[in-house]
matplotlib code that plots the C-alpha trace (Angstrom):
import matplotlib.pyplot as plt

x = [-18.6, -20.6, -20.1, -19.0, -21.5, -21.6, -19.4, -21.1, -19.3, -18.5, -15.3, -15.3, -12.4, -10.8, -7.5, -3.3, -2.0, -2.9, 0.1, 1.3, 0.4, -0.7, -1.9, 1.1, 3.9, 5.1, 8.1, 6.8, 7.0, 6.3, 4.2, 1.8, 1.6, 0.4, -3.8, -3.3, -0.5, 2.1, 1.1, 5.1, 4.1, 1.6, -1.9, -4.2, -8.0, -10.1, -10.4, -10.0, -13.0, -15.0, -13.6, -15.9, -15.4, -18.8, -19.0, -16.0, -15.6, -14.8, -13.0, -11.4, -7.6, -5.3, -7.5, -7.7, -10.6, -9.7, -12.1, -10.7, -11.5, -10.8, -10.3, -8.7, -8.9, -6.1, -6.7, -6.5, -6.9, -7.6, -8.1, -12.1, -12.9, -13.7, -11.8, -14.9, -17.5, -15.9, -18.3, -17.1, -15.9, -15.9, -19.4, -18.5, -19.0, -16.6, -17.5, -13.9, -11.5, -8.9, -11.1, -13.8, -16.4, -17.5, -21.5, -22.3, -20.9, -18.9, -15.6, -13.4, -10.3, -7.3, -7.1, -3.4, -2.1, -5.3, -5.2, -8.5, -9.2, -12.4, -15.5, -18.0, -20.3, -18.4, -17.9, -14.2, -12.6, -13.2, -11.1, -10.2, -9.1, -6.8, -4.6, -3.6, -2.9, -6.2, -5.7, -6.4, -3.9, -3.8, -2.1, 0.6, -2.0, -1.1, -2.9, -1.3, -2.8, -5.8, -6.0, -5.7, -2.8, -2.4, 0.8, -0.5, 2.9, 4.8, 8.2, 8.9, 7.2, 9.0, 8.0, 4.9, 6.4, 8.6, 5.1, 4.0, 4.4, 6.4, 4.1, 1.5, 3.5, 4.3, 2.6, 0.5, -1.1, -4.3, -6.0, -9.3, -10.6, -12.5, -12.9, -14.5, -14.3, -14.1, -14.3, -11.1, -7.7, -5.8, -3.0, -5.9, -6.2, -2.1, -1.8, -4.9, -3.8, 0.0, -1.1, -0.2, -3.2, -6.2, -5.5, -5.7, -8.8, -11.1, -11.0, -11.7, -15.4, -16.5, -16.8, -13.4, -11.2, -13.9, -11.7, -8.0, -6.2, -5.5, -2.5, -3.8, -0.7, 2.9, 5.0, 7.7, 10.7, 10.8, 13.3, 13.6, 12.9, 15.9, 15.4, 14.7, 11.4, 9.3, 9.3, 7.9, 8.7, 10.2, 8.3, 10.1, 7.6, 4.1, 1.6, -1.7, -3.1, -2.1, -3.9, -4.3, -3.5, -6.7, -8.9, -8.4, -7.4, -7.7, -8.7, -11.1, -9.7, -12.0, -11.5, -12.7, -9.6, -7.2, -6.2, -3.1, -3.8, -1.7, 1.9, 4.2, 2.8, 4.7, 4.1, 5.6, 4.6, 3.1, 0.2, 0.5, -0.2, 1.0, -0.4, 0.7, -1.6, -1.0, -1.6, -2.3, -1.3, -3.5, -2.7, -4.5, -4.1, -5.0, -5.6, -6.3, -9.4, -10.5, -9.3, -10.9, -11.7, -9.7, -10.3, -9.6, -8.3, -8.0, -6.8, -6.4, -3.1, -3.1, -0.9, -2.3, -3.6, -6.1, -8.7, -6.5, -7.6, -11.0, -11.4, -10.2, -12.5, -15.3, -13.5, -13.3, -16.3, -18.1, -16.2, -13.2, -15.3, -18.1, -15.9, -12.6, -12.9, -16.9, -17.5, -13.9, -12.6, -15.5, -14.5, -11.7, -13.7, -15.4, -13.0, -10.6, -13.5, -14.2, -10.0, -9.6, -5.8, -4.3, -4.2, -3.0, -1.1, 0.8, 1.7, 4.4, 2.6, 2.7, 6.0, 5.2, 2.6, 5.6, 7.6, 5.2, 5.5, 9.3, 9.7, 7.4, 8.9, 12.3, 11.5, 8.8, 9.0, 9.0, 10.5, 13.3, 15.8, 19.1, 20.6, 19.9, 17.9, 20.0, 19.3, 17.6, 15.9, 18.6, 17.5, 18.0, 15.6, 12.5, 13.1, 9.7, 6.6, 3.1, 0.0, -2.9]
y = [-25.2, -23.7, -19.7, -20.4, -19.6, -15.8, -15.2, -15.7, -12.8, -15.3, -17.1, -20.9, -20.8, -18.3, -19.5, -17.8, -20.9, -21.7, -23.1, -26.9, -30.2, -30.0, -28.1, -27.3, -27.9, -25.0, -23.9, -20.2, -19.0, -15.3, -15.9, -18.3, -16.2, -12.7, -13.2, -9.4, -8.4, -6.4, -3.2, -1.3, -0.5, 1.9, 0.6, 2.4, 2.0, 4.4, 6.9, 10.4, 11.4, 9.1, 11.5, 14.1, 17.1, 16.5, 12.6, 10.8, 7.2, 3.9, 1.3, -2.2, -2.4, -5.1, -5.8, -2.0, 0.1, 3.6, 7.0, 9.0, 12.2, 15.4, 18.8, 21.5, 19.7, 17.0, 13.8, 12.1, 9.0, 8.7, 5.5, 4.6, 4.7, 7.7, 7.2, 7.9, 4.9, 3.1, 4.6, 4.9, 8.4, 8.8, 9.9, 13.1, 16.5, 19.4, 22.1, 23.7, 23.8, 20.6, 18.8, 16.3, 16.1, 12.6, 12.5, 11.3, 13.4, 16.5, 15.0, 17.3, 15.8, 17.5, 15.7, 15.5, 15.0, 12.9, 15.2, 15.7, 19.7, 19.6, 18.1, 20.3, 18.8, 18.8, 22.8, 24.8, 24.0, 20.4, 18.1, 15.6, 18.0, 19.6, 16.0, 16.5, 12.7, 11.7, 11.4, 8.5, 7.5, 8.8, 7.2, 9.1, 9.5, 10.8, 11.1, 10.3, 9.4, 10.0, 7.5, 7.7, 5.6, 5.0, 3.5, 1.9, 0.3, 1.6, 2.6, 5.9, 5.3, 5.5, 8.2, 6.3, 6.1, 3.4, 1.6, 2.7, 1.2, 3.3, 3.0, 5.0, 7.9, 9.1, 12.4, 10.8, 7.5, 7.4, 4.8, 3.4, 0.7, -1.3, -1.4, -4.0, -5.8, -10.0, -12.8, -15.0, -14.8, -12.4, -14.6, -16.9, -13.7, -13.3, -16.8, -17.3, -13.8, -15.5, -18.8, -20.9, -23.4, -21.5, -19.4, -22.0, -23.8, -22.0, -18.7, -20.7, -19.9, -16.4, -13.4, -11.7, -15.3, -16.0, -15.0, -15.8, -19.0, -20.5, -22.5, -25.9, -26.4, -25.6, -24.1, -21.5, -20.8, -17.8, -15.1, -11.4, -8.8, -6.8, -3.4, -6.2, -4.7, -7.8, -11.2, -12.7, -16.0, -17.2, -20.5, -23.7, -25.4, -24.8, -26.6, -25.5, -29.2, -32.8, -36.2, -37.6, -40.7, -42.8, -39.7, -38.0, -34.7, -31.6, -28.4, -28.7, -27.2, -23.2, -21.7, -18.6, -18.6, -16.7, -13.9, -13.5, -13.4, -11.3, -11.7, -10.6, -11.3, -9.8, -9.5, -7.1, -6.6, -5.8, -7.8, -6.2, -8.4, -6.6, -8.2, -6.8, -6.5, -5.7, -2.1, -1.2, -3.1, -4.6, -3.9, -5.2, -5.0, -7.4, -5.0, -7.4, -5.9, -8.0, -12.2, -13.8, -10.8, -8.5, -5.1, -5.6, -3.0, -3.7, -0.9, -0.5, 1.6, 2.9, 6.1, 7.8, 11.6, 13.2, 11.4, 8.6, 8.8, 9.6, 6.3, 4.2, 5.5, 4.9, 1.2, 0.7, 1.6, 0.0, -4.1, -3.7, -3.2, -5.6, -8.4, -8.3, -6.4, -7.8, -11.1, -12.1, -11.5, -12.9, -16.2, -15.7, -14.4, -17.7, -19.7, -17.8, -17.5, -21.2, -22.6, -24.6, -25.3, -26.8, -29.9, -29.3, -31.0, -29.8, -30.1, -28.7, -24.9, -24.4, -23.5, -19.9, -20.1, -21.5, -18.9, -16.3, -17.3, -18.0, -14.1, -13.1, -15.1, -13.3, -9.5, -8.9, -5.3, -5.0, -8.4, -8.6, -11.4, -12.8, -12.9, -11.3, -13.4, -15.3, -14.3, -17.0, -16.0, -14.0, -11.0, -11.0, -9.8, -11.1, -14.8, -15.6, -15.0, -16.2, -16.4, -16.9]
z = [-19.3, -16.7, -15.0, -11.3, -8.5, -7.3, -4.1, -1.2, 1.1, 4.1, 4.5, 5.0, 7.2, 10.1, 10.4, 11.1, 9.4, 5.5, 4.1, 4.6, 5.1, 8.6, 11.2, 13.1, 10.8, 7.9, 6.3, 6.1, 9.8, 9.4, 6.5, 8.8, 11.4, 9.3, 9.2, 9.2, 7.3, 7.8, 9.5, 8.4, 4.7, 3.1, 1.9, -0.6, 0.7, -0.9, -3.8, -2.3, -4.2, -1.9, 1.2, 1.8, 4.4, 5.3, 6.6, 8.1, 7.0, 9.4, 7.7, 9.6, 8.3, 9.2, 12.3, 13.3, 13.3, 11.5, 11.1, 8.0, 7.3, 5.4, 6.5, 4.8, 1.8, 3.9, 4.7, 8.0, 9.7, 13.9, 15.7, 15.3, 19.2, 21.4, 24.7, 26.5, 26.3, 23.0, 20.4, 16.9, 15.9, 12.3, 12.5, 14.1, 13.5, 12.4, 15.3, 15.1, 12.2, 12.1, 14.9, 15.0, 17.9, 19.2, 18.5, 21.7, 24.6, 22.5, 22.9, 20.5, 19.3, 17.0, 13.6, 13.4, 16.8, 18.5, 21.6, 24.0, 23.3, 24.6, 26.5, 25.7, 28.0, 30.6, 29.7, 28.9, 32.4, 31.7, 33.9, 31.8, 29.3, 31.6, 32.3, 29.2, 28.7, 26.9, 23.1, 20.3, 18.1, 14.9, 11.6, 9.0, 5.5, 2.5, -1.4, -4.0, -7.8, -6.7, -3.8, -0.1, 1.6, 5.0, 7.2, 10.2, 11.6, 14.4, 12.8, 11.5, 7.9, 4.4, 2.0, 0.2, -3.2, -1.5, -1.5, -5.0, -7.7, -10.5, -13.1, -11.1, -10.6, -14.3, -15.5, -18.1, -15.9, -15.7, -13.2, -13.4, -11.8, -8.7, -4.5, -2.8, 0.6, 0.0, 2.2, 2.4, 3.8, 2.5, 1.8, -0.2, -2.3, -3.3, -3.7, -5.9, -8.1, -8.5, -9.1, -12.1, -12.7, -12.5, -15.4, -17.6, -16.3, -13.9, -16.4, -19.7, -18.4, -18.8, -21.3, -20.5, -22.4, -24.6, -27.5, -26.0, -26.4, -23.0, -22.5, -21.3, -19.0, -17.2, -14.7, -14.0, -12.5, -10.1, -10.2, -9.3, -11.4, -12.7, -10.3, -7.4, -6.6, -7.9, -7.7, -11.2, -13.1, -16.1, -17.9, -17.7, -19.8, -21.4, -23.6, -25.5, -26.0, -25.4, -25.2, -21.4, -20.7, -20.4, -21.2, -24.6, -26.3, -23.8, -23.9, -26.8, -30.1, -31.0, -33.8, -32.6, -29.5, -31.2, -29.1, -26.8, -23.2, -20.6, -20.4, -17.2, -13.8, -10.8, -6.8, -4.5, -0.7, 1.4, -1.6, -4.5, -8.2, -11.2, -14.7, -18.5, -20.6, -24.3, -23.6, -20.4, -17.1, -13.8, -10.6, -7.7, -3.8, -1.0, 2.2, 5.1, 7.1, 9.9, 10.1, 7.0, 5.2, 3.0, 0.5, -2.3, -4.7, -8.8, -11.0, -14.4, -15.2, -18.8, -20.0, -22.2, -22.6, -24.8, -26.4, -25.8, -22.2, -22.7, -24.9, -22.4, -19.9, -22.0, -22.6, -19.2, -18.0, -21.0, -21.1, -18.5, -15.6, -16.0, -18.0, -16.0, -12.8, -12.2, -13.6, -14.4, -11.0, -9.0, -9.9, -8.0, -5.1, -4.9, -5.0, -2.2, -0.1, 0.1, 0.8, 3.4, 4.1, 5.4, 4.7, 0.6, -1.9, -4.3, -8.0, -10.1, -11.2, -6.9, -7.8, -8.4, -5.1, -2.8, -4.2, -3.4, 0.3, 0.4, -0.6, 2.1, 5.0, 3.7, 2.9, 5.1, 6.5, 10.3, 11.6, 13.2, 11.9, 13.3, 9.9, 6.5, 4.3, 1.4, -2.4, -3.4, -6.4, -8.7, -10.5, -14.4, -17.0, -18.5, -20.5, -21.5, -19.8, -20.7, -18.4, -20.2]

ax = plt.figure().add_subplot(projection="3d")
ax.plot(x, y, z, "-o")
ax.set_aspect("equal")
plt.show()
């Protein structure tokens, strides 16, 4: 069975609508409608490491541009436009403690409230300064787990461990792991990470299953987790082998396919996977950038301390990251960046897929509903769950 071609970085298809059989028609309203997300929850984007006093950095996040920098050994986040004449700011300079100047003209702008302090070309009685009304907006940013989050909605934000996963915050976590910007929908990228059917086909190919036995088929039903922060699934049936009608005996019988694969996968907004492992869990996010693209954050969360820790650094480093996180995981970029839907038709493991979008249309943060959503997928504890 052959590797799957190397993504290609460019998306096949700019769309708001990707679920359904027409263009038009959808059963997930809110869901359609969210090419970029859903600006009232808190996003990791970068490793704080990658922050340096001495360089600001300009990402695109849910269709915004942002400058993020660090002062004080802070970090902060600013709308990525000078007022002026439009030009980018997180290339500017630090002339004055908690301020950045615009390269082009000396615009001088405070770090936490966005306010015009200066035009120092313009010289200290500057005009414009003196309106006092000239400002960009700046976003609430905060570090934690050695990450940089950022809240870019308009409501008064949680505290960000709303946003972040428990796991991450225990005193002996350790995260390693990936950061990359993909083409594809960010959407593409949930659904794909929560689907069913590829798991058992598309990753059969590849270095990181060479060794695990793959179920050849089944489906799940979906439930809440038991602390209500998840949605996950429970298997309603499963097979490892059977004879197609017409066909013959699939997946081919390997002697050396022995090992278990992951167990537990779980999805939270505002796109956030969660896989068990046997000793250490994944984690990845899907951060819509600009329409079509996303960044796309994979972690590895593993407690351990010691030479515990160091070994799985070396481990990661070593077969994690190119197996998994690299080659693994690539054949998922390809195949997000070339959907095309609608039109689709599903099949019986787009249970979990439909579910994934039924529990976004109804907990989304930040929409304004006439009428609570109904509990429609009760919370109980784990029955049996298998993924690869």
């Amino acid at each position: 069975m052959a590797l799957m071609p190397k993504p290609t970085g460019v998306p096949r298809q700019l769309v708001a609508q990707i679920s359904g059989a027409e263009v038009g028609r959808t059963k997930f309203p809110i869901y359609d409608s969210a090419p970029l997300g859903f600006p009232e929850y808190w996003y990791p984007v970068m490793w704080s490491r990658d922050l340096s006093p001495r360089q600001g950095i300009g990402l695109t996040l849910l269709g915004r541009d942002i400058a993020f920098f660090r002062d004080g050994g802070r970090a902060y986040a600013m709308e990525n436009r000078c007022p002026h004449r439009g030009v980018q700011l997180h290339p500017a300079a630090c002339d004055f403690p908690g301020t950045r100047t615009c390269s082009y003209h000396g615009w001088v702008f405070d770090l936490k409230t966005g306010a015009l302090k200066a035009a120092l070309t313009d010289g200290p009685d500057s005009p414009v300064v003196g309106k006092g009304n000239v400002s960009v907006r700046t976003y609430p940013v905060e570090e934690r787990r050695g990450l940089v989050w950022i809240y870019l909605g308009d409501e008064t934000p949680p505290p960000v461990e709303t946003d972040i996963p428990d796991e991450f915050l225990m005193s002996d976590a350790i995260l390693t792991g990936r950061i990359t910007t993909r083409a594809g929908d960010w959407r593409h990228g949930c659904e794909n990470g929560y689907d069913e059917g590829h798991v058992k086909y598309l990753h059969r190919r590849g270095a990181w299953t060479f060794w695990r036995r793959a179920p050849a088929w089944g489906w799940s039903e979906p439930r809440m987790s038991e602390d209500g922060k998840w949605l996950t699934r429970d298997l309603a049936d499963i097979g490892f082998g059977a004879e197609y009608p017409g066909l013959g005996h699939w997946p081919p019988k390997h002697w050396w396919r022995w090992r278990r694969g992951a167990r537990g996968i779980r999805f939270r907004l505002p796109g956030n996977l969660r896989v068990q492992y046997a000793n250490w869990a994944h984690y990845e996010w899907y951060v819509p950038t600009k329409q079509g693209y996303h960044r796309y954050l994979q972690f590895i969360c593993k407690r351990a301390t010691g030479l515990g820790a160091l070994w799985h650094r070396i481990k990661y480093y070593l077969y994690i990251r190119p197996f998994f996180h690299r080659q693994f995981n690539d054949q998922d970029a390809w195949m997000v960046e070339n959907m095309t839907t609608p039109p689709e038709i599903l099949y019986r493991p787009d249970r979990a897929m439909q579910s994934l979008r039924q529990y976004v249309d109804d907990h989304a943060r930040g929409i304004k509903r006439d009428a609570p959503p109904p509990e429609r997928f009760v919370r109980k504890k784990a029955q049996n769950e298998v993924i690869s």
